[in-house]
C-alpha positions in Angstrom: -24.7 -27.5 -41.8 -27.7 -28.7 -41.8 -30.6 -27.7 -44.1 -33.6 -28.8 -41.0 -34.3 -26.4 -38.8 -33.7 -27.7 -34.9 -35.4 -31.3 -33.8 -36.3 -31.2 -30.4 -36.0 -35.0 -29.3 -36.4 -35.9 -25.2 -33.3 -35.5 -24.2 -33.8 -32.1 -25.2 -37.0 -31.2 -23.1 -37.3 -30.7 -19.8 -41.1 -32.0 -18.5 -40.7 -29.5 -15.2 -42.7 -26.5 -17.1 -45.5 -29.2 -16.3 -44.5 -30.3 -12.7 -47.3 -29.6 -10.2 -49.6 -28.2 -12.3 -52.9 -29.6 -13.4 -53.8 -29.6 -17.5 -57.3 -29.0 -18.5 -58.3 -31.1 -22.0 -61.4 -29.3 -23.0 -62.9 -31.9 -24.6 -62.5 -35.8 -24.7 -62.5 -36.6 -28.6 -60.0 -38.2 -30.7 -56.9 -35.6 -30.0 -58.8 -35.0 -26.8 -58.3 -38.5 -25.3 -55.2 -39.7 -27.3 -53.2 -36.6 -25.5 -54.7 -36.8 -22.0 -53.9 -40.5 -21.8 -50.5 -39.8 -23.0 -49.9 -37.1 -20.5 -51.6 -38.6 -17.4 -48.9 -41.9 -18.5 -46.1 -39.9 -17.8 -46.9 -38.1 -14.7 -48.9 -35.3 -15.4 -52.0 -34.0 -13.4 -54.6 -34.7 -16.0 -58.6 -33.2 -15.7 -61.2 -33.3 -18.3 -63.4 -30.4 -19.2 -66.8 -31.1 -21.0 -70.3 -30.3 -22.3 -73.5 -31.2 -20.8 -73.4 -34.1 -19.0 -76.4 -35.7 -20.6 -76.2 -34.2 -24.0 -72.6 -35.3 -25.0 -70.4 -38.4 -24.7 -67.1 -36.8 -23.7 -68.1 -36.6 -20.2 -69.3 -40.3 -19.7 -66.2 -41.7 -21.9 -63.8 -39.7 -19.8 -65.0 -40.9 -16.5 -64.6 -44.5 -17.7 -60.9 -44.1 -18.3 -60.8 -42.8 -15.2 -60.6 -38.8 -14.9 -62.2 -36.1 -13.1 -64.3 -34.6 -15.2 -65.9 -30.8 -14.2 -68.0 -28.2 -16.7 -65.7 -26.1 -18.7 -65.9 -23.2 -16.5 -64.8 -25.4 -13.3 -62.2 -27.2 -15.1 -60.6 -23.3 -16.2 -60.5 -22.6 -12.6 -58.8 -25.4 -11.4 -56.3 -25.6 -14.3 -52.6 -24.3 -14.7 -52.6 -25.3 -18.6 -55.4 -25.2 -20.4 -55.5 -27.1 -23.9 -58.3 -26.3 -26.3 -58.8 -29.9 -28.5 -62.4 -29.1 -29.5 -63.1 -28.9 -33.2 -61.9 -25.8 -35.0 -65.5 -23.5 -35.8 -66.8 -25.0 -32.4 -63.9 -23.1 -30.1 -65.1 -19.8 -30.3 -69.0 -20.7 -28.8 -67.5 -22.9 -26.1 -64.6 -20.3 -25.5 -66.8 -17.3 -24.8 -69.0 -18.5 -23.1 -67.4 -20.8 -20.5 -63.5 -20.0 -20.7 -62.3 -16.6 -21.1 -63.8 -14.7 -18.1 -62.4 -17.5 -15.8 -58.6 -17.2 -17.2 -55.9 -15.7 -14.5 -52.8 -14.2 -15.2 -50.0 -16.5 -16.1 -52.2 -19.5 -17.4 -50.9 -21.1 -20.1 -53.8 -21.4 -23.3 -52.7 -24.6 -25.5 -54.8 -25.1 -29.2 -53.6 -28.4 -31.4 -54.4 -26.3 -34.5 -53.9 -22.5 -35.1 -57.0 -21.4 -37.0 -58.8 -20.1 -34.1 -55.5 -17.5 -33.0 -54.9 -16.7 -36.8 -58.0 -16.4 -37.5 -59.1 -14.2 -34.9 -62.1 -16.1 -33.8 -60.7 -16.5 -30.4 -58.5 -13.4 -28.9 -57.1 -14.2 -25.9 -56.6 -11.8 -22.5 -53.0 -10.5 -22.8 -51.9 -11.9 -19.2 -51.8 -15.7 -20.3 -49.2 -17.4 -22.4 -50.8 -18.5 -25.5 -48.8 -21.9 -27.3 -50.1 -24.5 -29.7 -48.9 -28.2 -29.8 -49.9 -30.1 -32.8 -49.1 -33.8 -33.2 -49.5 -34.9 -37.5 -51.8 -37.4 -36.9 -55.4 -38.1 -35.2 -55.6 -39.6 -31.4 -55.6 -42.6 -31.6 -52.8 -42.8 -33.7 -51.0 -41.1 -31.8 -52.1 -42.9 -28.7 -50.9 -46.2 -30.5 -47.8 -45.2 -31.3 -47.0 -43.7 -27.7 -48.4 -47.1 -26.2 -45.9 -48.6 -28.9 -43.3 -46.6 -27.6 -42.9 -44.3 -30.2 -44.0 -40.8 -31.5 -45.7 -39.3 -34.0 -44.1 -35.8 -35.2 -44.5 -32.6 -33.6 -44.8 -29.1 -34.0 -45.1 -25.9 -31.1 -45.6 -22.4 -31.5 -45.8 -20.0 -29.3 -47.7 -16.5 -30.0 -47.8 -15.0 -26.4 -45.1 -15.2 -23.7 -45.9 -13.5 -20.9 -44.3 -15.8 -18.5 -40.9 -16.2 -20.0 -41.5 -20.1 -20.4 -44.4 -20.6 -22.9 -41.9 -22.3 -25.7 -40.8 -24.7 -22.6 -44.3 -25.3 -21.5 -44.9 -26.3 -25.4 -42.0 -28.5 -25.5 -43.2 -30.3 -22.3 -46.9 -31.3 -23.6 -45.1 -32.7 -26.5 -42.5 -34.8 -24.5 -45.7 -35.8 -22.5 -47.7 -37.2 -25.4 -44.7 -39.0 -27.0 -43.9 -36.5 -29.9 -40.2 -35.6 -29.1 -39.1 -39.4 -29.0 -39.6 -38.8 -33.1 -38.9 -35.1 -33.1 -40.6 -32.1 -32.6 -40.1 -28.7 -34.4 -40.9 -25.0 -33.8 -43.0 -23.2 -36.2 -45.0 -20.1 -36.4 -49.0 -20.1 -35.6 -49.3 -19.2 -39.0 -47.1 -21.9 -40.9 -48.9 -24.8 -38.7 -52.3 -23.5 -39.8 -52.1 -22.6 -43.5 -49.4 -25.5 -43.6 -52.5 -27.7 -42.4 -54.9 -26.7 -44.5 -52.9 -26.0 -47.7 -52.3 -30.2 -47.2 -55.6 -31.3 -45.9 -57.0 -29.5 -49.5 -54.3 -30.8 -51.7 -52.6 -33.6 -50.3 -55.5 -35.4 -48.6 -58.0 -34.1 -50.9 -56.1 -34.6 -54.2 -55.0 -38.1 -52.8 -58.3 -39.3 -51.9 -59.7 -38.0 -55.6 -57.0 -39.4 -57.6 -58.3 -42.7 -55.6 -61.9 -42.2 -56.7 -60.7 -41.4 -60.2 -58.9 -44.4 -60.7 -61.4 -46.7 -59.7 -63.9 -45.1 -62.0 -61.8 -45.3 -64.8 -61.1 -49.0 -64.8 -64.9 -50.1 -63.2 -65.9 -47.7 -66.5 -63.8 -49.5 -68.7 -64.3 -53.4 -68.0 -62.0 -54.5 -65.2 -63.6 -56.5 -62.1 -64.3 -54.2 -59.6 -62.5 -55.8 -56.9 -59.2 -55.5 -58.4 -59.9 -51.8 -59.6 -60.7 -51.3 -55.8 -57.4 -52.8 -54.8 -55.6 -50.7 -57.6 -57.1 -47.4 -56.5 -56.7 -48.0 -52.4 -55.2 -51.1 -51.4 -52.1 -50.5 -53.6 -50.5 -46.9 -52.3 -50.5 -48.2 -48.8 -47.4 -50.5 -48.7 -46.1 -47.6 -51.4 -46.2 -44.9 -48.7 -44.8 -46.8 -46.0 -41.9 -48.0 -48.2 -41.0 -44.2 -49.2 -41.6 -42.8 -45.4 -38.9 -45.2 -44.2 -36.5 -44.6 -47.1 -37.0 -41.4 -49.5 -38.9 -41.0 -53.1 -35.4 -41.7 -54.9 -34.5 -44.7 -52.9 -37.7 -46.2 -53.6 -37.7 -45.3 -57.1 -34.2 -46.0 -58.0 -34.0 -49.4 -55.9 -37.1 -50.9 -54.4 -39.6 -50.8 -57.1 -39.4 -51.9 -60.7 -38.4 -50.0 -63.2 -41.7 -50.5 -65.4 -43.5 -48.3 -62.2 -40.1 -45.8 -62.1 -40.6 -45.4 -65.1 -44.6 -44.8 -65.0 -43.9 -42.9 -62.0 -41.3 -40.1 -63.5 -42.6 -40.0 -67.1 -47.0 -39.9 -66.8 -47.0 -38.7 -63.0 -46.5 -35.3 -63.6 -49.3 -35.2 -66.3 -52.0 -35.9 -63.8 -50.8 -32.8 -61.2 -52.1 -29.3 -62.0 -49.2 -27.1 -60.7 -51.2 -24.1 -61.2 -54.2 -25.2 -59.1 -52.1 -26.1 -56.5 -50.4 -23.0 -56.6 -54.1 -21.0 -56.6 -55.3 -23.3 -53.7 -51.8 -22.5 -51.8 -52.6 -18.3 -52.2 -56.2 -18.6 -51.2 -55.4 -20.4 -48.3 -52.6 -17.5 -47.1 -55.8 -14.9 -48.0 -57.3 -16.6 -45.7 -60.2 -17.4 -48.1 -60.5 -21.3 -47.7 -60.8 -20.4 -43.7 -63.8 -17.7 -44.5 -65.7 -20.8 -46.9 -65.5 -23.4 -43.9 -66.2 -21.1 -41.1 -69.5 -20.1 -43.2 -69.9 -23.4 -44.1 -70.2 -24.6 -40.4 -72.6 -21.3 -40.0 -74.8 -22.6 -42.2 -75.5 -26.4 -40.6 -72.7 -27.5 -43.4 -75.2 -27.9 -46.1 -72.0 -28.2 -48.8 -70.4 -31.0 -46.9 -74.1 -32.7 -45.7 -74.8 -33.0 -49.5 -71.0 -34.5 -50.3 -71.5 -37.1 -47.6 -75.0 -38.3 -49.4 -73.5 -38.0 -52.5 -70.0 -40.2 -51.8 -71.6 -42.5 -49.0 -73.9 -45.1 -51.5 -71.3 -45.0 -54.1 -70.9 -47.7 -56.3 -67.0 -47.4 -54.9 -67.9 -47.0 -51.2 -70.5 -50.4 -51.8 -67.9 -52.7 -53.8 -65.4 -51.0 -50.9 -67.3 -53.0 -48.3 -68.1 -56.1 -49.6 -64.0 -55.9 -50.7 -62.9 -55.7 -46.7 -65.4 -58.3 -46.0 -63.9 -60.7 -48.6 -60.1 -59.8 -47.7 -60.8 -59.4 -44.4 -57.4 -61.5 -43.5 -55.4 -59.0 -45.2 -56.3 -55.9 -43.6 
């Protein structure tokens, strides 16, 4: 038996949940435009909802890759499926004021990230199925890989079913932007979006500080700066894609040498705090890391405005750009 759950691939998904029906993309940013491109490239009815015509890009951008683009309100009206790819602490203000009073029964309400229905900052009517497809990566990756002919991996959830076909409604948006010729799972709302954030804190974070810490320490202690840049950055790349396509103990026992093997299983472990990780992992199931950003973005984002100054003239970010300048071939 095996130990993955089930792996819905394309021969497993029927695309008639989203047969003559039109699908709403409220908004046209990155997951905004890599999924309606994907979708409208395999048949389905695609329209755009945006902002203010002449206070936001989405609008002009989507009418020059050629969709109809209405208001928010218009483009609920004319919609079967709606799909809600604005950012996360945006959703409510945009939800409130131009989509919920113009839902009818048995419209289907799609998010690419759970926060908003776990969160309880948007509570939908109770006659309209309520799903979430969520590809792991941005837009245009994911619109590269489709145009490819790949995928990128999936995940659907379903929290209301009033219909008796939200799961296969789900399923269909993912066959339509590509993610079931990789595979495509079925989670909870809650796993995708403390699953999400428990990595974007630990994984992405931790990843992108070990980086910074690494460069420090050798620019501290004497090395050129353009090979401690390499060391920090350019280095895990090829490491990554190596142990994606074949497993950690593949590529420890038999791809790299056994200097780094042995670096990797002896010192590794020093540098990870299990117990942080472990604290990070329970506040984000309190639901504490979603009450700090949601009163971050209240706020204007003043802890993350002063982060960007802070990191943005770095000596790393500076030696960082003069480095992709230099090895510009290589990239």
């Amino acid at each position: 038996m095996s130990s993955i759950e089930k792996v819905y691939h394309d021969e497993d998904v029927n695309m008639d949940a989203l047969k003559g029906k039109v699908v709403a993309i409220m908004g046209y940013g990155s997951q905004g435009r890599g999924q309606s491109n994907c979708l409208r490239d395999n048949g389905v009815n695609v329209i755009i909802g945006a902002g203010n015509k002449d206070r936001y890009p989405d609008w002009e951008n989507a009418e020059k890759d050629g969709f109809t683009v209405y208001p928010f309100d218009e483009a609920v009206k004319k919609a079967d499926v709606v799909m809600i790819l604005l950012q996360d602490p945006a959703q409510p203000a945009v939800y409130y004021e131009s989509i919920h009073q113009n839902l009818r029964p048995n419209q289907t309400l799609c998010f690419a990230h759970g926060f908003a229905i776990l969160y309880g900052t948007i509570v939908p009517p109770e006659f309209v199925d309520v799903v979430l497809f969520v590809p792991n990566g941005p837009g245009p990756v994911v619109r590269q890989k489709f145009l490819d002919g790949s995928g990128i991996y999936g995940a659907v959830a379903v929290d209301q079913d009033v219909t008796g076909h939200a799961k296969e409604t789900a399923l269909a948006i993912a066959k339509g932007v590509g993610s079931t010729r990789t595979g495509t799972v079925y989670i909870s709302f809650q796993h995708e979006t403390e699953g999400d954030n428990f990595e974007e804190q630990v994984l992405y974070g931790g990843t992108i500080n070990l980086m910074r810490a690494v460069y420090e320490t050798m620019a501290k202690n004497g090395y050129p700066k353009s090979f401690a840049y390499a060391k920090a950055i350019r280095s895990i790349r090829s490491v990554i894609d190596d142990i994606d396509r074949v497993g950690i103990e593949e590529y420890l026992s038999k791809r790299c040498s056994r200097t780094c093997e042995f670096a990797v299983r002896t010192s590794g472990p020093r540098v990870i705090n299990y117990d942080e990780i472990e604290k990070i992992f329970r506040e984000t199931e309190k639901g504490e890391f979603a009450k700090r950003w949601l009163l971050e973005f209240q706020c204007g984002m003043p802890t993350l405005n002063r982060l960007r100054r802070t990191h943005k003239n770095s000596n790393m970010e500076v030696v960082g750009k003069e480095w992709r300048e230099k090895f510009s071939k290589e990239v």
